[in-house]
C-alpha positions in Angstrom: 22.6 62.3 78.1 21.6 60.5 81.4 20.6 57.0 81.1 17.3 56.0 82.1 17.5 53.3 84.9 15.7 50.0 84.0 13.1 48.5 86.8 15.3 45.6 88.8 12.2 43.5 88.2 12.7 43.9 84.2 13.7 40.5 82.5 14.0 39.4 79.1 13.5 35.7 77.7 13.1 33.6 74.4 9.2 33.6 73.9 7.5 30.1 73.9 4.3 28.9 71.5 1.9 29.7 74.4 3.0 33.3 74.3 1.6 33.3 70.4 -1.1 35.4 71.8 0.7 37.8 73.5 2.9 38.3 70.4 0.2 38.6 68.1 -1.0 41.7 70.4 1.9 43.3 70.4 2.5 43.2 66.7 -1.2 44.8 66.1 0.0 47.6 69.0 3.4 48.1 66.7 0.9 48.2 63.6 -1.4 50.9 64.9 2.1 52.9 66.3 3.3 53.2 62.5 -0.3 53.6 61.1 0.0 50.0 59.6 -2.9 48.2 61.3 -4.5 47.4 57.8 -1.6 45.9 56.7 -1.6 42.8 59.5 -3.1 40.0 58.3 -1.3 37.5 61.0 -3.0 35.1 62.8 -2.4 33.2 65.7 -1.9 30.0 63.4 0.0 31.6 61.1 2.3 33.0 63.9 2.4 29.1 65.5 3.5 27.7 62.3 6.1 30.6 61.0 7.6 30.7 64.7 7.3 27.6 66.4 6.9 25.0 63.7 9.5 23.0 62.5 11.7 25.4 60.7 11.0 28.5 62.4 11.7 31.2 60.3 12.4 34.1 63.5 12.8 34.4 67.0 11.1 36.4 69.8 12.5 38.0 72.4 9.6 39.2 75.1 10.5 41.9 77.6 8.6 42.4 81.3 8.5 44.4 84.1 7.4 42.9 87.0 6.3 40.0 85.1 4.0 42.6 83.2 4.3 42.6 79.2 6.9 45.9 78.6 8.0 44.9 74.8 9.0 42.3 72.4 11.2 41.8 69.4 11.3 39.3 66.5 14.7 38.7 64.8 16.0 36.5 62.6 19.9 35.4 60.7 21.0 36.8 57.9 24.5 36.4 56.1 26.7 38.3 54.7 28.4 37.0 51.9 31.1 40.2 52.4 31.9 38.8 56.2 31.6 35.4 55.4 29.2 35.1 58.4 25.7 35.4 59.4 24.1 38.5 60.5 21.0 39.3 62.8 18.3 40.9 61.4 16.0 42.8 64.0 12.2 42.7 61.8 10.6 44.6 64.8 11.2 46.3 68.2 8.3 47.7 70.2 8.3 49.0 73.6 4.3 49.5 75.2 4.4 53.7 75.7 4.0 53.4 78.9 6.9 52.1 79.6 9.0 53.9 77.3 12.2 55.9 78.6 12.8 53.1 81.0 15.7 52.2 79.2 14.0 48.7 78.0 14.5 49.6 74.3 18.4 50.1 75.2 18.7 47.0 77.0 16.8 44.6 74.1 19.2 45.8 71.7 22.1 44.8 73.8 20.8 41.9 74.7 20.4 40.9 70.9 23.7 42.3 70.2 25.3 40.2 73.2 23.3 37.4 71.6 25.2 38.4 67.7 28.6 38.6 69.4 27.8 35.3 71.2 26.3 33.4 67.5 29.7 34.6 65.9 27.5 37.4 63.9 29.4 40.2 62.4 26.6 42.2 61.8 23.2 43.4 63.7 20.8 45.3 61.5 17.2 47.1 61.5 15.3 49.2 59.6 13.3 52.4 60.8 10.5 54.1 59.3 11.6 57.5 58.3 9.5 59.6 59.7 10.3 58.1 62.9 13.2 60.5 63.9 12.7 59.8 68.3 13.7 55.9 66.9 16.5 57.4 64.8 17.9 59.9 67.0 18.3 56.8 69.6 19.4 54.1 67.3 22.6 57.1 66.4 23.1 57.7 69.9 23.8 53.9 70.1 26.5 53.9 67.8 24.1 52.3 64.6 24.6 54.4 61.1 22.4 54.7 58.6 22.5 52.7 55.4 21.7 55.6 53.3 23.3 54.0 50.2 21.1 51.1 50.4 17.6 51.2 48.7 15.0 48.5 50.5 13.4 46.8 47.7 9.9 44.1 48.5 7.6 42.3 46.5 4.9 40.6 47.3 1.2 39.8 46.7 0.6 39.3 43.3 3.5 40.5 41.9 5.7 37.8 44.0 3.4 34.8 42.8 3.7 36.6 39.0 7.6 36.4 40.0 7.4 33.3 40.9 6.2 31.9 38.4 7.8 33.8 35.2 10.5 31.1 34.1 7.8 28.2 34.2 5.5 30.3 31.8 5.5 28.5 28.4 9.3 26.6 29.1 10.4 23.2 30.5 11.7 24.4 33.1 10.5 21.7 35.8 12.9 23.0 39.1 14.5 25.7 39.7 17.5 23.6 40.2 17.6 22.4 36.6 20.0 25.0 35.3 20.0 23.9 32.0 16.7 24.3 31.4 16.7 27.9 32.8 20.1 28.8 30.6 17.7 27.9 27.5 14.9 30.0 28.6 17.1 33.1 29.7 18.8 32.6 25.6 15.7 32.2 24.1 14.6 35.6 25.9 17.6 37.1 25.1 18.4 37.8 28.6 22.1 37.7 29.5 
């Protein structure tokens, strides 16, 4: 398989709070690629605050060619409690179609796995949609396997706040910290 050759005017860097904008754009573009737009309810405040704030909770990596906009990622650390080390967690990679098979996606991935080797990461992980077998085909050619004993679990909406708040219902639980209290509740429930 011949590599595709990357423009010598491509350059990645960490994104800074004026580029909230420009990453807000490019997570609706990712949206409307997986047939998700309805699902993005970010906001340019939102994006401030979760990104740039002061406990950011993810990183972006922006990509351009010839100081044009070619792609972006957002990542975040994880741990592994197996490794006894923290992880990188890619949430999204997306590369503008036009400037697809430019080798851009190849070279963001090895720049964030540069960046795991260099944070003392023993892991670098992502998830694909499914039906997405072009983004399969090359995450295998890169040497990634497939978790296919691992089943991705979520809640949120109302069944995280109904989460949430279960324990409190009806106890005196006051923190989750208070273990006490939450032994009591889990025996009174019967749960062991």
């Amino acid at each position: 398989m011949e590599k595709a050759k990357i423009s010598n005017n491509f350059n990645i860097r960490a994104a800074k709070e004026n580029d909230t904008s420009l990453i807000l754009s490019f997570i609706r573009e990712l949206a409307d690629y997986e047939k998700l737009s309805t699902d993005v309810v970010a906001t340019e405040e939102l994006l401030r605050k979760s990104l740039f704030g002061k406990k950011p909770a993810a990183e972006v990596l922006l990509g351009f060619i010839d100081n044009e906009p070619a792609c972006f990622a957002v990542f975040f650390h994880n741990f592994s409690t197996f490794l006894g080390r923290p992880g990188i967690y890619l949430e999204d990679l997306y590369v503008k179609p036009e400037m697809r098979g430019k080798g851009i996606g190849r070279a963001m991935l090895a720049h964030l796995a540069k960046m795991a080797v260099e944070r003392g990461c023993g892991r670098f992980e992502w998830s694909v949609l499914n039906w997405n077998e072009p983004a399969i085909r090359f995450y295998k050619s890169l040497g990634a396997l497939p978790m296919d004993e691992w089943t991705t679990l979520r809640i949120s909406g109302d069944a995280l706040h109904k989460l949430a708040t279960i324990i409190y219902k009806d106890t005196n639980v006051k923190a989750a910290n208070d273990s006490k209290a939450v032994l009591d509740f889990l025996k009174k429930q019967k749960i062991k």
